[in-house]
Structure formats: C-alpha cells, structure tokens
C-alpha positions in Angstrom: 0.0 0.0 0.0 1.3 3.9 -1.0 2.2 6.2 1.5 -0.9 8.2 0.5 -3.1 5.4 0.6 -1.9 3.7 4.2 -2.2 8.4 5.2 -5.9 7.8 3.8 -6.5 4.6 6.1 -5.3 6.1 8.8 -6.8 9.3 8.8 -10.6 7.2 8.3 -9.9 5.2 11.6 -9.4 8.2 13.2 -12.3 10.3 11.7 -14.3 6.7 13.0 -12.8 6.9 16.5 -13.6 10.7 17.0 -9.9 11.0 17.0 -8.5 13.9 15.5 -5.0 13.4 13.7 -2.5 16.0 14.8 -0.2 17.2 12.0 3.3 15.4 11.8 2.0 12.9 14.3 3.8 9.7 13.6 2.0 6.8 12.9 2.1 3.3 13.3 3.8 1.3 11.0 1.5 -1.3 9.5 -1.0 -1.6 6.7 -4.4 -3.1 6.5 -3.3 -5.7 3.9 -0.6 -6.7 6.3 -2.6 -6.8 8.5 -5.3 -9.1 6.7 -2.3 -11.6 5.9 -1.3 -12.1 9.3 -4.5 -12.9 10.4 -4.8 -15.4 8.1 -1.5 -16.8 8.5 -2.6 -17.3 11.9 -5.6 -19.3 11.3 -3.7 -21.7 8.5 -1.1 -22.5 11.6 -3.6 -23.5 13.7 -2.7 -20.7 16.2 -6.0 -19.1 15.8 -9.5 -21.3 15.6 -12.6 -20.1 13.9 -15.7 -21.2 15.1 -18.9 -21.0 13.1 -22.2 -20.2 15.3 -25.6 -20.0 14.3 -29.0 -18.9 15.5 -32.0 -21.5 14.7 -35.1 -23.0 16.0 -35.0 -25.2 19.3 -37.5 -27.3 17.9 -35.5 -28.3 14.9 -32.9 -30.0 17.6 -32.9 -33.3 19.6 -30.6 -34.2 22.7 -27.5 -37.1 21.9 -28.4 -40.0 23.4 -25.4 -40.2 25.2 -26.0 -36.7 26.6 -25.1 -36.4 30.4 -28.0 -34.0 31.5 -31.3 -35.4 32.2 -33.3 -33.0 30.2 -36.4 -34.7 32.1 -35.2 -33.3 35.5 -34.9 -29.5 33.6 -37.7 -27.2 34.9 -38.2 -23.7 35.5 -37.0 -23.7 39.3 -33.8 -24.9 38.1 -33.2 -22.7 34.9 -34.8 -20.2 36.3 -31.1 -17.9 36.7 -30.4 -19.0 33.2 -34.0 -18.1 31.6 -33.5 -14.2 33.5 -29.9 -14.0 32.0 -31.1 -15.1 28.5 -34.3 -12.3 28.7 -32.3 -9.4 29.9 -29.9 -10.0 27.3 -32.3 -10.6 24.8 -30.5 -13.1 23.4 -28.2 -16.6 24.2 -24.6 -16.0 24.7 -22.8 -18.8 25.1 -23.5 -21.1 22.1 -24.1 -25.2 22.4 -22.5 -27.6 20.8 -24.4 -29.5 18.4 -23.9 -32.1 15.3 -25.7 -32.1 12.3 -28.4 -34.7 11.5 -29.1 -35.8 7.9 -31.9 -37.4 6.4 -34.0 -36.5 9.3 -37.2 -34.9 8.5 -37.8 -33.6 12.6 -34.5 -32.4 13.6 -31.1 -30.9 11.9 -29.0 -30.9 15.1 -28.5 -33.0 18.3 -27.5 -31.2 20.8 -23.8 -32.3 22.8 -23.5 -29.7 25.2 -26.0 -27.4 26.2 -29.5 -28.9 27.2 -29.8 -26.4 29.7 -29.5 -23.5 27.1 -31.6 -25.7 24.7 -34.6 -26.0 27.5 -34.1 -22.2 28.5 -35.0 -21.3 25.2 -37.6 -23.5 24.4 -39.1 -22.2 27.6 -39.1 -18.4 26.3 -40.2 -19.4 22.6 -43.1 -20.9 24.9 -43.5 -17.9 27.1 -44.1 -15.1 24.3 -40.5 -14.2 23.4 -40.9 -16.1 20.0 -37.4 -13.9 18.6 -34.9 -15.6 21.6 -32.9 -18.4 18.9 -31.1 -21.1 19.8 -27.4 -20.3 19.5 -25.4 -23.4 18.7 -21.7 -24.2 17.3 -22.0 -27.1 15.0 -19.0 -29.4 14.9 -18.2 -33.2 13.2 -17.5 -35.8 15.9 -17.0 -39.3 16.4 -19.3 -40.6 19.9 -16.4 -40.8 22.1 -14.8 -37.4 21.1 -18.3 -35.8 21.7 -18.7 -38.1 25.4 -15.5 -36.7 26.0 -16.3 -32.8 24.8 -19.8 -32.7 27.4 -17.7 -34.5 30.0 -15.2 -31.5 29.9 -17.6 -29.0 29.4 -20.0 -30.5 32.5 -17.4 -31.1 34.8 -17.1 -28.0 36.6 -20.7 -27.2 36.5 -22.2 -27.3 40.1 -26.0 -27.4 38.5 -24.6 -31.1 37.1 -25.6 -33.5 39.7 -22.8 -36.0 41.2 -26.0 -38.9 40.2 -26.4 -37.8 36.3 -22.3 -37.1 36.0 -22.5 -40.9 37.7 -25.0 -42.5 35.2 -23.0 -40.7 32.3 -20.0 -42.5 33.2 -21.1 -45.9 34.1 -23.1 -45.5 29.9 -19.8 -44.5 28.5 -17.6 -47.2 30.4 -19.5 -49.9 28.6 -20.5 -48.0 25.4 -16.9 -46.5 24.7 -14.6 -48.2 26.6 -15.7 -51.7 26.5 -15.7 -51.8 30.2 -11.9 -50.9 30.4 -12.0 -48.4 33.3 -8.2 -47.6 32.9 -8.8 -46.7 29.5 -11.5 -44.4 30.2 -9.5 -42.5 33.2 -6.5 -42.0 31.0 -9.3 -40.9 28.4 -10.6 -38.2 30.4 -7.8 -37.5 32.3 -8.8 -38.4 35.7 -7.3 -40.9 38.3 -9.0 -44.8 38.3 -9.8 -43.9 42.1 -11.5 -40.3 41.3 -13.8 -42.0 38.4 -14.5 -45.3 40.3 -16.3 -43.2 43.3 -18.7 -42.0 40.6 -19.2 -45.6 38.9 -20.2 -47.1 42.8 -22.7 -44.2 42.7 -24.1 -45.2 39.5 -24.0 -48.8 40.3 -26.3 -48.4 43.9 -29.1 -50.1 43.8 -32.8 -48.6 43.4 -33.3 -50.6 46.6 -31.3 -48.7 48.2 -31.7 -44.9 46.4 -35.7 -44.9 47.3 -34.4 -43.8 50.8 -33.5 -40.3 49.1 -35.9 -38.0 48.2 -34.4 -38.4 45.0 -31.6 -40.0 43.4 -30.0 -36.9 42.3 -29.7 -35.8 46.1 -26.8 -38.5 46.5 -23.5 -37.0 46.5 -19.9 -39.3 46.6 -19.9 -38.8 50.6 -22.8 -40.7 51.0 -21.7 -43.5 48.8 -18.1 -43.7 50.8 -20.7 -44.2 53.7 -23.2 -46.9 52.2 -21.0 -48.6 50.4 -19.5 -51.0 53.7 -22.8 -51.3 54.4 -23.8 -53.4 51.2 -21.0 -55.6 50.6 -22.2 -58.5 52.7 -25.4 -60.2 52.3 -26.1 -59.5 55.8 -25.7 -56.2 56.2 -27.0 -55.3 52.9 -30.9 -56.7 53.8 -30.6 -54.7 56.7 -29.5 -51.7 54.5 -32.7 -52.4 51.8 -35.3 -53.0 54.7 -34.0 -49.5 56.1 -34.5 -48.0 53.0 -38.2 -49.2 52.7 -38.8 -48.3 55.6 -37.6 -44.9 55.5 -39.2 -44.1 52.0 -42.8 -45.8 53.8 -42.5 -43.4 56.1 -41.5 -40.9 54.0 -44.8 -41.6 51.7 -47.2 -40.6 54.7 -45.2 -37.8 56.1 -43.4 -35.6 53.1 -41.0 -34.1 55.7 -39.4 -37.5 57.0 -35.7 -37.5 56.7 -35.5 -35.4 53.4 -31.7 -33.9 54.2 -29.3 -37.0 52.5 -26.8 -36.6 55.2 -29.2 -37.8 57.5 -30.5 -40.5 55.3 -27.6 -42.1 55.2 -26.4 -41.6 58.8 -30.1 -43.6 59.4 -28.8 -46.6 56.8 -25.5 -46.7 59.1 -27.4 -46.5 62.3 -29.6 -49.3 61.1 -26.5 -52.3 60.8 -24.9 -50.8 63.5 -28.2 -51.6 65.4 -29.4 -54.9 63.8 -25.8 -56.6 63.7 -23.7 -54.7 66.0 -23.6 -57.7 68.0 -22.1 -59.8 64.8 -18.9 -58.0 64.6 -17.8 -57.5 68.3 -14.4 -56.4 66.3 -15.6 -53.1 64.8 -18.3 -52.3 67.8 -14.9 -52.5 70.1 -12.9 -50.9 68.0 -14.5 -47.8 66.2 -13.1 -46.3 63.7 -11.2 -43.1 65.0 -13.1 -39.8 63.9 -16.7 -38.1 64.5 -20.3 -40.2 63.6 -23.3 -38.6 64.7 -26.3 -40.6 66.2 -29.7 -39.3 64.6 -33.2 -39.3 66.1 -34.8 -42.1 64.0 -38.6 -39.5 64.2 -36.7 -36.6 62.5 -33.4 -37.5 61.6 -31.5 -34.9 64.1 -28.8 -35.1 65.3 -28.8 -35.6 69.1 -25.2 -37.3 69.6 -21.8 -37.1 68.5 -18.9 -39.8 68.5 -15.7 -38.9 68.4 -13.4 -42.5 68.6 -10.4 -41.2 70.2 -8.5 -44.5 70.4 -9.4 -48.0 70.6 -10.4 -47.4 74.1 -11.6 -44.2 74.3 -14.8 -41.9 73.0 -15.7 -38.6 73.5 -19.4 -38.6 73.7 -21.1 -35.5 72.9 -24.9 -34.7 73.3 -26.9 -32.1 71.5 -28.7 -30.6 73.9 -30.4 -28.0 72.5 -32.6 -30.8 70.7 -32.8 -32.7 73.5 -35.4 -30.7 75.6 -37.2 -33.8 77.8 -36.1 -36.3 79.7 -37.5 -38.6 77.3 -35.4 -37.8 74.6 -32.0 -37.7 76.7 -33.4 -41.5 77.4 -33.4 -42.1 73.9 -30.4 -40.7 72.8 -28.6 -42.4 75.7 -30.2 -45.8 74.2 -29.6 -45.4 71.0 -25.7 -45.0 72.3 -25.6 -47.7 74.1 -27.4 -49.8 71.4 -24.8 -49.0 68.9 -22.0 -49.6 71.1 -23.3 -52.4 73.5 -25.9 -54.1 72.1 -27.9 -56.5 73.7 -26.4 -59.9 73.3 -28.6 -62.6 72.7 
C-alpha cells in the first residue's frame, strides 16, 4: 500500500474513533493488507480457531443420546437464573455444541453440550419471546470425542448433579470403553480412584436410592458411607429393609428424613443396630473420627462420637434438641445400642 493510501486509512480510523490526527503525528507502521495476511496466516497455523455459530429453532434440535444432563429433571426452578440472564440479554450467549443430522425430516441438530441452554429457550419461545434463537456451534464428531467434549464441558458445572455425572459415566464405560476403566481415566484425564467413586454411585441399587428424596440428592460422601454397608449379604438386607422403611414413612409424612446426610447416617445407624452384636471387632474398635447418632422420628442429630482411640470416646450430646427427659433417654439408648448391644 502507498504512503498516500496507508495516510488515507489512517486518517478514516481516526475520523471513525472521534480521534482527530495532529499534523506530523507519527503513525504506526502497519498496513491493513498486512494486516489481513497475518491474520490469516494465523488461522492456517492452527494458532487461531474459527468457530462458526448460528442462531435457529429449538424445535429443529434433539438431545444425543449419550448426553449427560437429564433433560427430564430440567424445569423452571432450576433454569430459572439462566431463563433471567437469557431475557435481559435478549439473546443466548454462550453457544451449544451440536452435530448435524441428515436425512432426518424432525431435527437438523443434536444437541452435545448445552441442554440447559436448549430447555431455556424452548421455555421463552413458549412464554411469548418467540425472537430468543437457539445459538449453537455445529461441529463433526465421532461418539467418544463428543462423550469426551460434554464431560469436559459438565465437569465444573455445580448445577450437574454428582447422580447424572455418575449414570453418564457408568453408559460410556460400557458404550466406549468396553468396560476398560483404565482406558477411560486416562481418556478423560482423571485418576481410576477419582472416576470409580462415581461408577459405585451409578452402580447403587434402586433398593437402596428410594431412601433419598431423590436420586440426584446422592453426592460421593454418602456412597463412601453406604457402600461397607452393602457388601455382605447380611448387612446389605438390613440396609434395603431400612431403605423401605424410610421411603414408607416418608410416603405418609413428606418431611421424613428429606436432608441425605441424614439418610444415610439412618442406613449406618440401622447395621450398627441390627448386627452390632455380629462384629464384636468393629463395635470394640471404632473407627477413629466423629459419627453422629440421629433421632430415628426426624433424623437430628442428638449425639456425636468422636473414637479417640481403641479405648476411648468422647461422647457429645446435642442438647439443645434434647429438651425432655424422654429424649436424653433415647439418645442415651440409642448409644448404648450401637456400642453395647444387647447380646442374645
């Protein structure tokens, strides 16, 4: 580019910027063709990605099948935050990741990552806002690339529960992996001891996940704590009639042990109860650290264990929900029970 020309260019980004030029003002030593040319030099290296993204219909979009959200569990109480965000903005702004779909007459896309964005706008198309479009980033991938892609994406996201991250994993051990769970931690780049927490939550069984309100209330710390519990046949009928009980109860009063901290502190309270007496080892020797003793009416927690030693707990009561004497009674009982249970 002339001097004159690259003096024209210059002076028309300043007249843009509200800039006035000064006279003799040196200026930078670059040229819009130059420019141009790096810019594209950069995307042919691979140092700069373009993405294409395009607004279009929800309804002309499906969810994967091997999508880790369960888009049945979406509703406006959970979306809500996302559904305000979308309306003020007046538009999506972080797109979803889709494929395209061929010789399908009902969709074009499926959607990868992004049901939450996908159900969001489907809810304001609903809900008189007709001109909010889907914004999507279509993209060509094998199934395990695009597992792999909405397991990255998911990861971090808190509004992803620790149950559907779970199921997710335990479908793509077997669809992808052929069951190799080595394979699949190197894969995703995660330890074998970090992904098999989530596969022993996938794997409880529905015997046991009716205690919970529901099975997306289950986080990993209260499969480190029912899992003991179920490895024997002994304990684990204690642990299933428990969990009937529990969701009986449950079925007649709506407010029975709804907190899943407390749930399972009920399932551990249960085989310490029923079988206690079976393994004099473990009721002799606690394991060192706190356990809390809940009321079995309410789930509360009345008493706390702290196993000190082999020989030694510090027993501490709750008392501000122990307000009768009744009540110290039963927490002292259901000590005792767990600790020195009646032999028979």
């Amino acid at each position: 580019m002339s001097g004159k020309n690259r003096a024209f260019a210059d002076g028309l980004t300043a007249a843009i910027s509200g800039v006035t030029g000064r006279q003799g003002q040196s200026r930078p030593n670059r040229s819009i063709i130059n420019d141009r040319t790096n810019r594209l030099a950069e995307v042919a290296s691979g140092k700069v990605v373009t993405r294409t993204h395009e607004f279009i219909d929800p309804a002309r979009c499906k969810m994967w099948e091997g999508h880790n959200r369960d888009y049945a569990a979406l509703s406006y109480e959970n979306c809500r935050e996302l559904i305000e965000s979308i309306r003020a903005q007046g538009r999506q702004e972080v797109p979803a990741i889709v494929r395209r779909l061929t010789n399908n007459p009902d969709f074009d896309f499926e959607v990868i990552c992004g049901a939450r964005r996908h159900w969001s706008v489907s809810w304001l198309n609903a809900n008189n806002y007709r001109d909010i479009k889907f914004l999507v980033e279509p993209r060509e991938m094998e199934d395990e690339e695009a597992f792999r892609i909405a397991d990255l994406e998911n990861r971090a996201r808190e509004d992803l529960t620790d149950y559907e991250r779970a199921k997710d994993y335990l479908l793509g051990l077997d669809r992808y992996y052929h069951g190799r769970q080595k394979t699949m931690a190197d894969r995703l780049n995660v330890s074998e001891a970090w992904l098999s927490r989530y596969l022993d939550l996938a794997r409880l069984p529905e015997a046991v996940t009716r205690a919970f309100v529901s099975p997306h209330d289950i986080r990993l710390k209260h499969v480190m704590q029912i899992k003991p519990l179920i490895k024997d046949s002994a304990s684990r009928e204690v642990v299933y009639e428990a969990a009937e009980r529990i969701a009986a109860l449950r079925s007649k009063d709506q407010n029975y042990l709804v907190e899943p901290a407390a749930v399972a502190r009920e399932l551990e309270n249960a085989v310490a109860t029923e079988l206690g007496h079976l393994r004099r080892g473990s009721v002799r020797s606690p394991k060192r650290g706190a356990v809390a003793i809940t009321r079995n009416t309410d789930g509360k927690e009345i008493v706390k264990i702290d196993a000190k030693s082999p020989k030694r707990l510090q027993v501490t009561f709750m008392l501000a929900e122990l307000r009768s004497r009744e009540e110290m009674e039963e927490a002292v009982k259901l000590l005792t029970d767990r600790y020195w249970p009646v032999q028979e």
